[in-house]
N, C-alpha and C positions, 0 to 999 in steps of 0.2 A: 757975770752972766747969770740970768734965771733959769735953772735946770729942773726939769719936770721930768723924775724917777720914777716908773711905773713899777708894779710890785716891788714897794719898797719895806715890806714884810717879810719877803724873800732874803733868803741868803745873801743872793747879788743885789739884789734889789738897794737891802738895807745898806750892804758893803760901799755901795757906789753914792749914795747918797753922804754915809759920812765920812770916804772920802773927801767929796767934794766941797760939803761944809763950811771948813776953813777957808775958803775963796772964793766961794759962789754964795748966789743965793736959791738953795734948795726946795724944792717941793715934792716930797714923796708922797707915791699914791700908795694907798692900800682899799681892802674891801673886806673880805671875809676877815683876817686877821688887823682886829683895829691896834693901833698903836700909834694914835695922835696924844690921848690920857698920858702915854709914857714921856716920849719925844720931847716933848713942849713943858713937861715942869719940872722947873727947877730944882735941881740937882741931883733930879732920878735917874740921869746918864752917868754921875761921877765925871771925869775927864773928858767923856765922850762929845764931840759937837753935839748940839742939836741942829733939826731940818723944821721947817713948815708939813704939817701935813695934810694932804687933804684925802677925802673918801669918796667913792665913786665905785659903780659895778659896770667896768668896761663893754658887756654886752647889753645891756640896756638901749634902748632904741635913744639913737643922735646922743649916746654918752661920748664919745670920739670929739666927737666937733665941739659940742659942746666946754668937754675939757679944757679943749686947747682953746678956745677964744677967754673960758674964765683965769685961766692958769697963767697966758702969752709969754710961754716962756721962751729964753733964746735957743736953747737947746733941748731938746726929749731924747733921752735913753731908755728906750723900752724893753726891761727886764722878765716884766709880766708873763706868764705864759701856764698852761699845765701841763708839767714839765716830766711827773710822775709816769713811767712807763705803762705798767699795766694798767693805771686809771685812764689813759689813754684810750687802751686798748677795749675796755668798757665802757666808752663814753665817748666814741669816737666826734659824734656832734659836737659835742662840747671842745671837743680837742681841733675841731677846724676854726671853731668858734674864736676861740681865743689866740691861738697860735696862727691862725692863719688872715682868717677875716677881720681881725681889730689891728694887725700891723698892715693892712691893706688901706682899714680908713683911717692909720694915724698919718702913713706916706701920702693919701692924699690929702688930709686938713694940711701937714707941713706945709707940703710941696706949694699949695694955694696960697699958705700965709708966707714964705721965706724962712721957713724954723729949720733946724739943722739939725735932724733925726742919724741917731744911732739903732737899728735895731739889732738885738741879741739873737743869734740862732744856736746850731749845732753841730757839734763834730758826729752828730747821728745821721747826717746826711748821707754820710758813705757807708757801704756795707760792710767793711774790715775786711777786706780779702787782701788786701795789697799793702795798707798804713803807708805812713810816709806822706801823706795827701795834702797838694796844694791846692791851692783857690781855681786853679782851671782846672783840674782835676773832676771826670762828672759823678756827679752826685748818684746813688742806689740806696736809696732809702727803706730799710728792711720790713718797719712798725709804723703805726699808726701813727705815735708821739712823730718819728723821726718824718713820717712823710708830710703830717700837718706844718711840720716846721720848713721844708723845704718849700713848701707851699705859701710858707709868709716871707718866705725870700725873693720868690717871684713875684708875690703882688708888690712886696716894697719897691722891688728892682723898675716893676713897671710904672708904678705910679708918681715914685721920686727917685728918678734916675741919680739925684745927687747927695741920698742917703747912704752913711753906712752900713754896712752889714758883716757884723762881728760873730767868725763861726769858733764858741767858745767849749773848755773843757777846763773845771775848777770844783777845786772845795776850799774849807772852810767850816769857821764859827758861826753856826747860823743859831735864828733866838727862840726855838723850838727843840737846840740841842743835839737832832739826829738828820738831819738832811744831806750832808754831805758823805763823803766817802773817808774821809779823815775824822769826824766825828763817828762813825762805823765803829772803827777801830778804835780811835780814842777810851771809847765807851767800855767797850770788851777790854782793853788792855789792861784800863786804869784798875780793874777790881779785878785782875789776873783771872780772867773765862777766857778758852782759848776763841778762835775766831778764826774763817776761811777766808785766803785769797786766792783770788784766782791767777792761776797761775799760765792761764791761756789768753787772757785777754792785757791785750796792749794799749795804751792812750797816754796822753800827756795833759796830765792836771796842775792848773795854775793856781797859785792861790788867790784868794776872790778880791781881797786888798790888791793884791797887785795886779789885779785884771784891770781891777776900777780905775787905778790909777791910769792903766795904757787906755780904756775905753775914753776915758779925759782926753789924753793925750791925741788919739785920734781926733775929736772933735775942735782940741786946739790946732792940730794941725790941716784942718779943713777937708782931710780923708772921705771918699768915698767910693765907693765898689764895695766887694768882697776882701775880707780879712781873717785870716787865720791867729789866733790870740790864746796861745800857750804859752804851757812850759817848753823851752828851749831843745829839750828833750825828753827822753818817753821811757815807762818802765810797763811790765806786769804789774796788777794789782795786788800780785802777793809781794812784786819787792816792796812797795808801796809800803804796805802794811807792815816789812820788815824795816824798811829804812825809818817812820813813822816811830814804831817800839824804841830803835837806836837812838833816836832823838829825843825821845822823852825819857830814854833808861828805864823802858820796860820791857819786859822778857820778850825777844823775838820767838823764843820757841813757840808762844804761845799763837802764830802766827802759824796756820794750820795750810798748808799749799792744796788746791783743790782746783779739779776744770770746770768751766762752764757749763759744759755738757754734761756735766751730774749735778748741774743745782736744782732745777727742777723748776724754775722762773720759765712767766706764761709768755710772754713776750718774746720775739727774735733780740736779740743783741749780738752787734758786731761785735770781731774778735780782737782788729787791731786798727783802733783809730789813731792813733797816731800822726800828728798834723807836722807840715814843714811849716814853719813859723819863720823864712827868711825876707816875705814881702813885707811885713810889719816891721819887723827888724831895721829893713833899708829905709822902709819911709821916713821912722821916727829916729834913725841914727843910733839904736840902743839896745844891744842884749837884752832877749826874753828871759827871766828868770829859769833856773831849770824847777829841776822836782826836789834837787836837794835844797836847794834857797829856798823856795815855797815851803819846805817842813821846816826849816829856821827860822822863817818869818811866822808861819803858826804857832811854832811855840813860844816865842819870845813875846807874839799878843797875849797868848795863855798867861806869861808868867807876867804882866804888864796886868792885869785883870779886863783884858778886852771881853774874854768868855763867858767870863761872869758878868759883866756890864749886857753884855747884848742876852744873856742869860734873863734879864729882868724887863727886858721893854716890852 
């Protein structure tokens, strides 16, 4: 299959692209962060596949359509978004822009041409009052970031009813070093500074390899509607941060417990996202990873030199 990765610059973005590598034929997008110079020469990935890449600023007037008629690939997973909370929150234009109105005109070019769109959303759709949340479960979208994104679940929903819609929670080795929630801690651990978690908020984070792999998976399996795509189950961000230290054999003490309600972040954030992940589960016949196999699969790429591989692109 021809797969068109949108923010393939991104954490996920890049994850899913070299995923897929090995059996597809890849096209990741980027824009602001170029990395076609890396991708593409020989042997500046080390072990890593390479992808095709191409470059393009999705809000550009007819960049959407455009794309997809030069790209014609069989499948688009669109990762792309600004995903950043409070930049959000200062930028809200821009945050409907991209998160809302570019997967509005990618479910339409699909939808017109037969392509088989995956779109990324979020487990920010819900307010954390309750966790536990399934896919009919309604949405209360607290922030800006979270309500732009619900908002590109609607237009997808409406424009290609036989798109997926992948509502996700993950970290990861991303090629900037600090994006994720496991690189957080990584960071502070490895040079023994201590580091807070929070000890109030709940979610289940996957790791961004094995999302990719299940966001494939969906698309092999010809998936559509809503899906919830975690870890199998759910911790606080402080165990996180303490189960993370165990696994790499760094000191958990250093692993400082703190609420949300004294960080002092400008943005609302829910308290317990927490996703049932049993609709994916039965489609695809297969256990979601939890949060302990996602820190075993992180550090085993770590000690594989993945980290330092995406470290360079």
């Amino acid at each position: 299959m021809r797969i068109l990765v949108t923010g393939a610059s991104g954490l996920l973005g890049l994850a899913v692209a070299i995923e897929a590598a090995p059996g597809h034929e890849v096209i990741g997008l980027a824009n602001r962060h170029r990395i076609a110079s890396k991708v593409q020469q020989s042997g500046s990935l080390g072990f890593l596949p390479r992808f095709r890449v191409a470059e393009a600023d999705l809000l550009a007037e007819a960049a959407v359509p455009t794309l997809v008629h030069e790209t014609c690939p069989d499948w688009i997973i669109h990762c792309a978004a600004l995903a950043l909370v409070d930049d959000c929150e200062e930028n809200p234009e821009v945050a409907r822009q991209l998160n809302a109105d570019v997967p509005r005109q990618l479910a339409e070019a699909t939808a017109s041409a037969g392509i088989r769109l995956l779109h990324v959303s979020t487990d920010a759709v819900f307010d954390g009052c309750l966790g536990g949340y399934a896919e009919n479960d309604p949405p209360n979208p607290l922030s800006v970031y979270a309500r732009t994104k619900l908002e590109g679940e609607l237009a997808v929903r409406e424009a290609n009813p036989q798109a997926a819609i992948a509502r996700v929670c993950f970290h990861g080795w991303s090629r900037s070093g600090d994006r994720s929630i496991s690189e957080f801690f990584f960071n502070n651990l490895v040079v023994n500074r201590p580091v807070p978690g929070f000890t109030d908020v709940r979610f289940s984070p996957l790791m961004a390899n094995d999302l990719a792999r299940l966001l494939l998976r969906m698309l092999e399996n010809n998936l559509s509607g809503i899906y919830h795509v975690a870890s199998a189950d759910s911790c606080s961000k402080y165990n996180f941060g303490v189960l993370l230290a165990k696994r790499f054999d760094f000191d958990t003490a250093l692993v400082i417990p703190k609420k949300l309600t004294d960080s002092g972040l400008h943005a609302p954030r829910p308290l317990n996202l927490s996703l049932d992940t049993r609709k994916l589960s039965s489609a695809l016949g297969e256990s979601l990873p939890s949060v302990s196999k996602g820190l075993d699969h992180l550090y085993s790429l770590h000690r594989t030199g993945y980290r330092d591989a995406v470290l360079r692109i």
